[in-house]
TORDO-85649 format. One record per residue: x negated, z negated, y negated of N, C-alpha, C, CB in turn; residue in one letter. Coordinates in steps of 0.2 Angstrom, whole numbers, plus 5000, padded with zeros to 4 digits. Glycine has a CB too. Example, Ala and Ser with C-alpha at 12.3 -4.5 7.8 and 13.67 -1.06 7.14 Angstrom:
REM TORDO-85649
n.px	n.pz	n.py	ca.px	ca.pz	ca.py	c.px	c.pz	c.py	cb.px	cb.pz	cb.py	resn
4934	4961	5028	4938	4961	5022	4934	4961	5016	4943	4955	5022	A
4936	4965	5011	4932	4964	5005	4936	4961	5000	4930	4971	5003	S
END
This chain:
REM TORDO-85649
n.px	n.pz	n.py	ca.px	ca.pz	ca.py	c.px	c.pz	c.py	cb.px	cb.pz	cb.py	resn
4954	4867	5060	4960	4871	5058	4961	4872	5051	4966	4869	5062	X
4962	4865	5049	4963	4866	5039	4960	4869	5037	4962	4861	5033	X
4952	4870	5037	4946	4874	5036	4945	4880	5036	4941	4873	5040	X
4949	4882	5042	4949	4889	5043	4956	4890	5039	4949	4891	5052	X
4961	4889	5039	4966	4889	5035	4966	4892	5027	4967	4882	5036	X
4960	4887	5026	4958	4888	5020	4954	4893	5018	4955	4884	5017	X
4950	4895	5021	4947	4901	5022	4952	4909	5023	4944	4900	5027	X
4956	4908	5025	4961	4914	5027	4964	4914	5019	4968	4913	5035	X
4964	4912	5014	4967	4913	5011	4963	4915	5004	4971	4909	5011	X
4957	4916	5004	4954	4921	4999	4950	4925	5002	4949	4918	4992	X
4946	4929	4997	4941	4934	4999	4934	4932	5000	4942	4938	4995	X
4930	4933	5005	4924	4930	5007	4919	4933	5000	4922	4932	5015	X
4919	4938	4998	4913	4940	4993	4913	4936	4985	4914	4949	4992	X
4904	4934	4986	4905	4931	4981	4905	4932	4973	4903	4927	4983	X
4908	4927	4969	4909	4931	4962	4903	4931	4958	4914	4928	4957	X
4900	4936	4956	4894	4937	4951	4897	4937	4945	4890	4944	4950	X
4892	4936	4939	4893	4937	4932	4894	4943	4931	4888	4936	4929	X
4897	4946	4926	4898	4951	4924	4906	4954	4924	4894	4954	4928	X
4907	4961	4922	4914	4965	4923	4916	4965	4932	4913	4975	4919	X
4910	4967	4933	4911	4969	4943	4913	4964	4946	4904	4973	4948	X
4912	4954	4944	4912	4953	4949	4911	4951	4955	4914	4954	4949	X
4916	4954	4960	4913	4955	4967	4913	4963	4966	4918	4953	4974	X
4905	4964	4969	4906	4971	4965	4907	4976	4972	4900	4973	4960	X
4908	4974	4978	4910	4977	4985	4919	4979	4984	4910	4969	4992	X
4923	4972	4982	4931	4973	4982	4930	4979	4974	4937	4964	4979	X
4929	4977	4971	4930	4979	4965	4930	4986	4965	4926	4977	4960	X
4924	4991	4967	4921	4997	4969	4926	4999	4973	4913	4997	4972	X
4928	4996	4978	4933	5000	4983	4939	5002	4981	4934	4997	4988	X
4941	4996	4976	4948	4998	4972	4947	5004	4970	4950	4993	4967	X
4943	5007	4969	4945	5014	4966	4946	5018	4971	4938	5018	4962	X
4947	5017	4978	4951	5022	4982	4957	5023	4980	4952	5021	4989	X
4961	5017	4979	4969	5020	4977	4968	5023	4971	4974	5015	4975	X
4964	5024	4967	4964	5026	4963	4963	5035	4964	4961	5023	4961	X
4961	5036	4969	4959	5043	4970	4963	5045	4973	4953	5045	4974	X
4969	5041	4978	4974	5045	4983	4979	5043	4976	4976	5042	4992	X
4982	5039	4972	4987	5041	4970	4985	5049	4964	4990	5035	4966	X
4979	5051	4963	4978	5056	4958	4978	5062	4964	4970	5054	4955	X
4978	5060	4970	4979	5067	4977	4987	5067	4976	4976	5064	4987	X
4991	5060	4978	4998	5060	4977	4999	5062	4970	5002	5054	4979	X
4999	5062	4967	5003	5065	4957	5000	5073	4962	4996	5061	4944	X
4995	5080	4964	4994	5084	4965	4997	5088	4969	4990	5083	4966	X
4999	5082	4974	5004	5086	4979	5010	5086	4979	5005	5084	4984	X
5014	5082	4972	5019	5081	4973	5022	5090	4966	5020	5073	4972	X
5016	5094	4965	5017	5099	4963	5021	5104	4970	5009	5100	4961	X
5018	5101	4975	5019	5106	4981	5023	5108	4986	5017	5105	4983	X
5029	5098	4984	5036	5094	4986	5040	5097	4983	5036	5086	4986	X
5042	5100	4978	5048	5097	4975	5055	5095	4974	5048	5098	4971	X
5055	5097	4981	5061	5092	4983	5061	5083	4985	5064	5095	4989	X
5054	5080	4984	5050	5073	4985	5047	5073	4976	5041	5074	4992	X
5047	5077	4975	5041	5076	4967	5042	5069	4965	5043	5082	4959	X
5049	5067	4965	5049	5060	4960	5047	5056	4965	5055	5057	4954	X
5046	5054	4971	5045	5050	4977	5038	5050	4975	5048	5053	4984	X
5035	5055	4977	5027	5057	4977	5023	5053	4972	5025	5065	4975	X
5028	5055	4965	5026	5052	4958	5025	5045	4958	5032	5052	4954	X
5032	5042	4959	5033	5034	4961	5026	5031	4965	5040	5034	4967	X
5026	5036	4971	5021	5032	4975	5012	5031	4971	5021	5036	4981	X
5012	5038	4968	5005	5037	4964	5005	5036	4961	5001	5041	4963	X
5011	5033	4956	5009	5027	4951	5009	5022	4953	5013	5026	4947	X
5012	5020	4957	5010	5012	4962	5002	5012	4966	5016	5011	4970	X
4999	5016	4967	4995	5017	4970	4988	5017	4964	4997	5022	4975	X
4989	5020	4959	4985	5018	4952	4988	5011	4950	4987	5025	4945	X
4993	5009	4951	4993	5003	4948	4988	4999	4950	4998	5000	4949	X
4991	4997	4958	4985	4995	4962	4980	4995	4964	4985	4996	4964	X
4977	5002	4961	4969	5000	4958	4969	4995	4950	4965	5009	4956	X
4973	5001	4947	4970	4996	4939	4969	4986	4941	4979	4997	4932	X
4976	4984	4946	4976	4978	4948	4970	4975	4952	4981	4977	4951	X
4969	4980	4955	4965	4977	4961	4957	4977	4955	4966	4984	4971	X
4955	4982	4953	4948	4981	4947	4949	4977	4944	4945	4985	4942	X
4955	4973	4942	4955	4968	4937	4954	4962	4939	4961	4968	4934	X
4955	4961	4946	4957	4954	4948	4952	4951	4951	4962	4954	4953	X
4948	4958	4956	4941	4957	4960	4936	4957	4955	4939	4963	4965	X
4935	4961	4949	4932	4961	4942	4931	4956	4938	4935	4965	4939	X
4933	4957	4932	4933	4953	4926	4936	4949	4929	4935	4955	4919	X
4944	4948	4933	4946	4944	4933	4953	4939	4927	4942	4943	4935	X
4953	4940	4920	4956	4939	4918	4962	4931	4918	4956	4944	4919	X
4964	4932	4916	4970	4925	4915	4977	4931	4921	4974	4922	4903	X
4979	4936	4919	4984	4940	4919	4981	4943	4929	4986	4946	4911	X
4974	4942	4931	4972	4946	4936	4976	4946	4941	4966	4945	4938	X
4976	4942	4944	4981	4940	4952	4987	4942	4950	4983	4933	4954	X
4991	4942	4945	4999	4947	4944	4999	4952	4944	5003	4946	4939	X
4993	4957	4941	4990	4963	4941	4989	4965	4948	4984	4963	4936	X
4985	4961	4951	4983	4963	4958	4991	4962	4962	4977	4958	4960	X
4994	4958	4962	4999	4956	4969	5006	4961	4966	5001	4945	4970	X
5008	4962	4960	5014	4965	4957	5015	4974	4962	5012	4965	4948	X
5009	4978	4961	5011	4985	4961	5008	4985	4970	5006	4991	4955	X
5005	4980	4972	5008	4979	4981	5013	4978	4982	5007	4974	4985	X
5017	4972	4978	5026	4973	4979	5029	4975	4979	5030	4971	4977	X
5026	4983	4973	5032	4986	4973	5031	4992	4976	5034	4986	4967	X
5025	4991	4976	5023	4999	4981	5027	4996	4990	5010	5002	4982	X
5028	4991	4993	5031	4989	4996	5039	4991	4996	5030	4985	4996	X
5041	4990	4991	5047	4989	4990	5049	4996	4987	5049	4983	4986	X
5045	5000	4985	5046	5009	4985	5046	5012	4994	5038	5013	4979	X
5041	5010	4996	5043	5011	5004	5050	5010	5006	5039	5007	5010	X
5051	5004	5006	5058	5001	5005	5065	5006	5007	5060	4998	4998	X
5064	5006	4998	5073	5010	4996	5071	5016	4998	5077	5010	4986	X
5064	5021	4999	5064	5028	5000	5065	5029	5010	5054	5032	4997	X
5064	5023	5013	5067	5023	5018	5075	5024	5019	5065	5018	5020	X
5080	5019	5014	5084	5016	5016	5089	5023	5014	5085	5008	5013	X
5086	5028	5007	5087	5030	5004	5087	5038	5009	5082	5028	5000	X
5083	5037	5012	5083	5043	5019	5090	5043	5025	5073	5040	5025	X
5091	5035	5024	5096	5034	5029	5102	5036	5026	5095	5028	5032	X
5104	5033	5019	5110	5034	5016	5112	5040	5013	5111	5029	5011	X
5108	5046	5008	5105	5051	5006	5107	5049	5001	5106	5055	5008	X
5110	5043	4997	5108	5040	4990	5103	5040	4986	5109	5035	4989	X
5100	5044	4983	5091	5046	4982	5091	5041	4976	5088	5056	4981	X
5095	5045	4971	5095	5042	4964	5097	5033	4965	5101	5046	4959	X
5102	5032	4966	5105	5025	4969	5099	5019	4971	5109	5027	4977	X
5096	5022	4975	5092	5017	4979	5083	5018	4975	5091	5020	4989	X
5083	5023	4970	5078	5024	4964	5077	5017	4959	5081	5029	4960	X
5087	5018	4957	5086	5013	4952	5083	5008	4955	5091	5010	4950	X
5087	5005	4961	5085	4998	4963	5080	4996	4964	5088	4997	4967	X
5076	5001	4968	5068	4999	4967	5065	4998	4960	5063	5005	4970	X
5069	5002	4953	5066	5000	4947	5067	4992	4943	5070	5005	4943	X
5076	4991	4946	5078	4985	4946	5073	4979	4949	5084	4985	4948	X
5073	4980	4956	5067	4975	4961	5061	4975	4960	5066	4978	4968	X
5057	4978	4958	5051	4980	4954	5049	4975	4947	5053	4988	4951	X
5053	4975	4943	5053	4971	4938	5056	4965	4938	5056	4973	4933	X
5059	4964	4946	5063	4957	4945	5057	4953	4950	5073	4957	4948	X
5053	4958	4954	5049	4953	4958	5040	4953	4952	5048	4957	4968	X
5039	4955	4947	5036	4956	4946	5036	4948	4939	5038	4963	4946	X
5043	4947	4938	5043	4942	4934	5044	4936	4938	5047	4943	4929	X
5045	4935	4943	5045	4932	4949	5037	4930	4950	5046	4937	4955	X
5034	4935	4949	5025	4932	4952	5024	4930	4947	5018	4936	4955	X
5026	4934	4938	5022	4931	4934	5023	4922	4932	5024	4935	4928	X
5030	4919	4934	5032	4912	4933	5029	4906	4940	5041	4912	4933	X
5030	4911	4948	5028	4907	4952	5022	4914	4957	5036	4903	4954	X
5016	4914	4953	5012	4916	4957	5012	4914	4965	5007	4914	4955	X
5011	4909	4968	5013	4909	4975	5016	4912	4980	5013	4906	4975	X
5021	4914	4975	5029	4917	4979	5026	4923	4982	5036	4920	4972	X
5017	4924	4980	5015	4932	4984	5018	4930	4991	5005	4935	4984	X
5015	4926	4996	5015	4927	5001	5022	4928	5004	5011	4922	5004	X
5027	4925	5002	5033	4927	5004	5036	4933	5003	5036	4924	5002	X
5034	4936	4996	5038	4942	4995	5034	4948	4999	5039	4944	4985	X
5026	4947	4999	5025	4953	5005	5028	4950	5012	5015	4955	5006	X
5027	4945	5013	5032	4945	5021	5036	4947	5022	5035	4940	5023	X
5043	4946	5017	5047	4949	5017	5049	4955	5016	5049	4947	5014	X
5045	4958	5013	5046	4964	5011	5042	4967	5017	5043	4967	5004	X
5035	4966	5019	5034	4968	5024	5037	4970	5030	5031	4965	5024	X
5041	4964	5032	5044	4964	5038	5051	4968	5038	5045	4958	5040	X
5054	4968	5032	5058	4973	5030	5058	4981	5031	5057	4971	5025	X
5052	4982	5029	5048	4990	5029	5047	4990	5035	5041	4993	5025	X
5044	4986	5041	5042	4987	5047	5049	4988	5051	5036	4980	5049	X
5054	4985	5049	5061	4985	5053	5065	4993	5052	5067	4978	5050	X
5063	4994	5046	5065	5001	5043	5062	5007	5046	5062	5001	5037	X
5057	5004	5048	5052	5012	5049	5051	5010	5057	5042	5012	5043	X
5057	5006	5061	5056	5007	5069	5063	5011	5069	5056	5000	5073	X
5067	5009	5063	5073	5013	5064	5071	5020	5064	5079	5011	5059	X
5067	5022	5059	5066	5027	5057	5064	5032	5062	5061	5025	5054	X
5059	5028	5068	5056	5032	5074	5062	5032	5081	5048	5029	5075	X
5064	5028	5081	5070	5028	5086	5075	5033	5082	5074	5019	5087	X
5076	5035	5077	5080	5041	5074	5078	5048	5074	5082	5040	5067	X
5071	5047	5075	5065	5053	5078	5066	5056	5071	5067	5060	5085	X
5065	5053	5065	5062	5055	5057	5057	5053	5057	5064	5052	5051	X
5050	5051	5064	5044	5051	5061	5043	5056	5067	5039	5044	5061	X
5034	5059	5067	5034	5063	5071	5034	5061	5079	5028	5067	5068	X
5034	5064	5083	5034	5063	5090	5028	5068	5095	5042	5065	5091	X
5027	5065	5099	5021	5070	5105	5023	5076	5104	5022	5070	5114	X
5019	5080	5103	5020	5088	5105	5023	5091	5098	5024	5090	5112	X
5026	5085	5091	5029	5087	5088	5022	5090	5081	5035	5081	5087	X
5025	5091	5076	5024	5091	5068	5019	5085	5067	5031	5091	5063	X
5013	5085	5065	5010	5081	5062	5008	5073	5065	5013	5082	5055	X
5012	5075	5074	5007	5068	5075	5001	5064	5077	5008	5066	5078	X
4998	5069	5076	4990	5067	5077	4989	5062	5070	4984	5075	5077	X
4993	5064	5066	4989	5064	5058	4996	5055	5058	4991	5075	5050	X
5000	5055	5060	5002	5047	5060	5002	5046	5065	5008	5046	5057	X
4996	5045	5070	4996	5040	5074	4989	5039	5070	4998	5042	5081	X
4984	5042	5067	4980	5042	5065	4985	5036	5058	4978	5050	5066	X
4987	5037	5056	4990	5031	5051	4989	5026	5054	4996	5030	5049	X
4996	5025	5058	4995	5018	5063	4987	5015	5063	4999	5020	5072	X
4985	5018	5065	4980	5016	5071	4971	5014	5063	4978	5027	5080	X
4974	5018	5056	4970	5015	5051	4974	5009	5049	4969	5020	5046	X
4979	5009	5049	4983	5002	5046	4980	4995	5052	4994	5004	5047	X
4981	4996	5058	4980	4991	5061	4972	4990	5061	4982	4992	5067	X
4967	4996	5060	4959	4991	5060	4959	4988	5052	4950	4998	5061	X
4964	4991	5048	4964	4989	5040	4966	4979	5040	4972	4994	5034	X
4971	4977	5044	4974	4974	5044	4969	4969	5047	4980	4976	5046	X
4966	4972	5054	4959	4969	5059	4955	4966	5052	4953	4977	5065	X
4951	4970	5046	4949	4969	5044	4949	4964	5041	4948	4972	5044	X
4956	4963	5037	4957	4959	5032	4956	4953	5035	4961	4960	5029	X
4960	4951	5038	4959	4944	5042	4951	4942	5045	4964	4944	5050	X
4947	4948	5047	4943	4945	5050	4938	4943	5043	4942	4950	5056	X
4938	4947	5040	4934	4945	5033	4935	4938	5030	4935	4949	5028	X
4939	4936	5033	4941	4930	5029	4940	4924	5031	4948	4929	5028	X
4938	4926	5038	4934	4920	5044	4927	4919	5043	4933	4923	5051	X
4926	4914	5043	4919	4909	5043	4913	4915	5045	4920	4902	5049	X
4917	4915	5051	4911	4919	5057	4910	4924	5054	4914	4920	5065	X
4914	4930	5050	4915	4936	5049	4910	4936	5043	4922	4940	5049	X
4910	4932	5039	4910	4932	5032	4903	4930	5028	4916	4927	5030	X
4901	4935	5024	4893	4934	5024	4894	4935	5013	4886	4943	5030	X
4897	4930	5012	4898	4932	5003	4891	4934	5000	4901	4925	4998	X
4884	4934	5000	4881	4939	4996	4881	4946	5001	4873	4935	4994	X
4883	4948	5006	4880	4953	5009	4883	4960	5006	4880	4953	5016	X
4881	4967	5004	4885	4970	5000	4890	4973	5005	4881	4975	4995	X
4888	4971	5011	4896	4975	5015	4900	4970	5017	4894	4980	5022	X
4905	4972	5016	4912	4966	5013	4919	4971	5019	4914	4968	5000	X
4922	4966	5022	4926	4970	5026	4932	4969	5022	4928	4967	5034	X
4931	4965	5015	4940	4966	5012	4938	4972	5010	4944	4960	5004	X
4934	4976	5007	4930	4983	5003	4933	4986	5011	4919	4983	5001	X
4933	4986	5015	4936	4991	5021	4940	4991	5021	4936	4991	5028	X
4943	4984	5021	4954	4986	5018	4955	4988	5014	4960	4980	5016	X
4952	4989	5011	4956	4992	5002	4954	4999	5004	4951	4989	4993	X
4949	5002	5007	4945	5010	5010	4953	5012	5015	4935	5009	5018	X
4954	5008	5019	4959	5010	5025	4967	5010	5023	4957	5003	5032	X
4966	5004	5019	4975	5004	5017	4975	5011	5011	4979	4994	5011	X
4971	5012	5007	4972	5016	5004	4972	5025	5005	4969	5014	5001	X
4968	5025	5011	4969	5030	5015	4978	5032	5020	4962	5029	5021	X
4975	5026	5022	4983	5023	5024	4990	5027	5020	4983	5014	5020	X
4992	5023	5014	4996	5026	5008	4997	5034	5008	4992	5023	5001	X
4990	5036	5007	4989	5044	5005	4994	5046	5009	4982	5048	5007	X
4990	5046	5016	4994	5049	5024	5001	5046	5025	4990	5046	5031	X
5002	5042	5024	5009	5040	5025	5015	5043	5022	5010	5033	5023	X
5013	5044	5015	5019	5045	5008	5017	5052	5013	5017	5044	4997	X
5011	5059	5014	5011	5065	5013	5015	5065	5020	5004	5067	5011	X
5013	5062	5027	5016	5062	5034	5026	5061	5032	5013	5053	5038	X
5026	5055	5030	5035	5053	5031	5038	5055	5025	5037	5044	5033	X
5037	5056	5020	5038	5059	5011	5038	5065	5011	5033	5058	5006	X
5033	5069	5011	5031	5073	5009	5033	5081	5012	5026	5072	5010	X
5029	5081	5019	5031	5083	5025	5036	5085	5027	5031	5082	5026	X
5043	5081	5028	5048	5081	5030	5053	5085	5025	5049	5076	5032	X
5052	5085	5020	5056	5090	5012	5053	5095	5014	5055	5087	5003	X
5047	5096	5016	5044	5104	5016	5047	5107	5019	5038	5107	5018	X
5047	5104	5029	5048	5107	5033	5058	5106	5031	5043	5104	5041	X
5061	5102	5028	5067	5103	5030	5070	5110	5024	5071	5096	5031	X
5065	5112	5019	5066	5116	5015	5064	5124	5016	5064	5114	5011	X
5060	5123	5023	5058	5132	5026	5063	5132	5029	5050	5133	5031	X
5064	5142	5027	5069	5144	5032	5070	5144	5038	5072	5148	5031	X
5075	5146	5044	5074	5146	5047	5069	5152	5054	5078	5145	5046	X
5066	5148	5056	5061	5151	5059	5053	5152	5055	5065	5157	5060	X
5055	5149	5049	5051	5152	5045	5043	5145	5046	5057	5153	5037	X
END
C-alpha cells in the first residue's frame, strides 16, 4: 500500500534531458492552450459573458504556460506555475457559479481576484497545500454545480445543448479514470511515448472549453434572444 501510495502522487513519464522533459505531458499542455485561444474568440460572441469567457481563457493559457513549465524545463518556480492557475481556474468556476446564484457579477469578480492571489501566495510559501486547496475547492464547485442542476441552470433531456454536457461529464470522468490510472504501477510504462497523464491534460482541457461554452456561454445567449426568437 505505501508503494502504491507513492506512486499516486507523481507522474509516470519519465524525465529526459532537455527543454521537453517529459515530452508526452509537456506536448499536451498545449491543449489548454488552444481552448483558451477558442474561449478569448468566443467570448466576441457572449457579451453579456465576455469578461467571464476572458477570465476563463486566461486561466486556461495560464495553465498551459504552467503546465510546459513544470512537465518541461521544469524550473525552481515550475510546480507553482503548474498548481497556481488550476486553483484558480477552480476557484473562477467557483464565484461564476455562486455569482449566477446571487446576480452579484462584479462582487464575486473581485473575490476570485482577491482568492486567486491569496491562494497563489499560499502554494508559493507552502507548496504542499496543493492537495488541499484542489480538494477544497474541488468539492466546493462539485456542491455548486449540483445546486446548479437541481435549479435546472444546466441543460436537461430533451432540453438545449444536452448532448453536448453530458458529453462533458462523461470526458471529465474518463480524464479523471485516466489520471489515477497513470499513476499505477500496473498502468504505467515511463519510456513509452503514450502517457495517460497526456490524456488528462487532452480531456480536462476539452473539458474546460465545453463547460465554460455549455454553462457560461450559452445560457447569456439564449437568455439574451428574444422571445420566440
Amino acid at each position: 500500500m505505501p508503494v502504491l501510495l507513492l506512486a499516486l502522487t507523481r507522474d509516470c513519464e519519465a524525465v529526459r534531458a532537455g527543454w521537453l522533459g517529459q515530452p508526452a505531458n509537456t506536448l499536451s499542455s498545449l491543449a489548454f492552450l488552444v481552448v483558451g485561444g477558442w474561449l478569448l474568440a468566443r467570448a466576441r460572441h457572449a457579451p453579456a459573458r465576455a469578461a467571464e469567457l476572458r477570465l476563463f481563457a486566461a486561466s486556461a493559457i495560464a495553465t498551459a504556460v504552467g503546465s510546459v513549465a513544470f512537465h518541461g524545463p521544469n524550473p525552481s518556480w515550475g510546480q507553482w506555475a503548474h498548481d497556481t492557475p488550476i486553483a484558480a481556474g477552480l476557484l473562477l468556476a467557483t464565484v461564476v457559479d455562486i455569482a449566477a446564484f446571487t446576480g452579484r457579477r462584479r462582487r464575486e469578480l473581485v473575490a476570485w481576484l482577491a482568492g486567486s492571489a491569496a491562494i497563489g501566495l499560499l502554494l508559493w510559501f507552502v507548496p504542499d497545500a496543493q492537495r488541499v486547496v484542489f480538494g477544497v475547492l474541488g468539492v466546493g464547485f462539485g456542491g455548486l454545480e449540483l445546486i446548479a442542476v437541481r435549479r435546472r441552470m444546466r441543460p436537461w433531456p430533451g432540453g438545449h445543448d444536452f448532448g453536448l454536457w453530458m458529453s462533458v461529464a462523461g470526458t471529465f470522468a474518463v480524464g479523471v479514470g485516466a489520471f489515477f490510472l497513470g499513476r499505477m504501477p500496473a498502468f504505467c510504462d515511463p519510456t513509452s511515448s503514450f502517457q495517460l497523464h497526456a490524456v488528462w491534460h487532452l480531456l480536462q482541457a476539452f473539458t474546460i472549453g465545453a463547460y465554460v461554452h455549455v454553462a457560461v456561454e450559452r445560457p447569456a445567449s439564449r437568455a439574451q434572444a428574444p422571445p420566440g426568437g
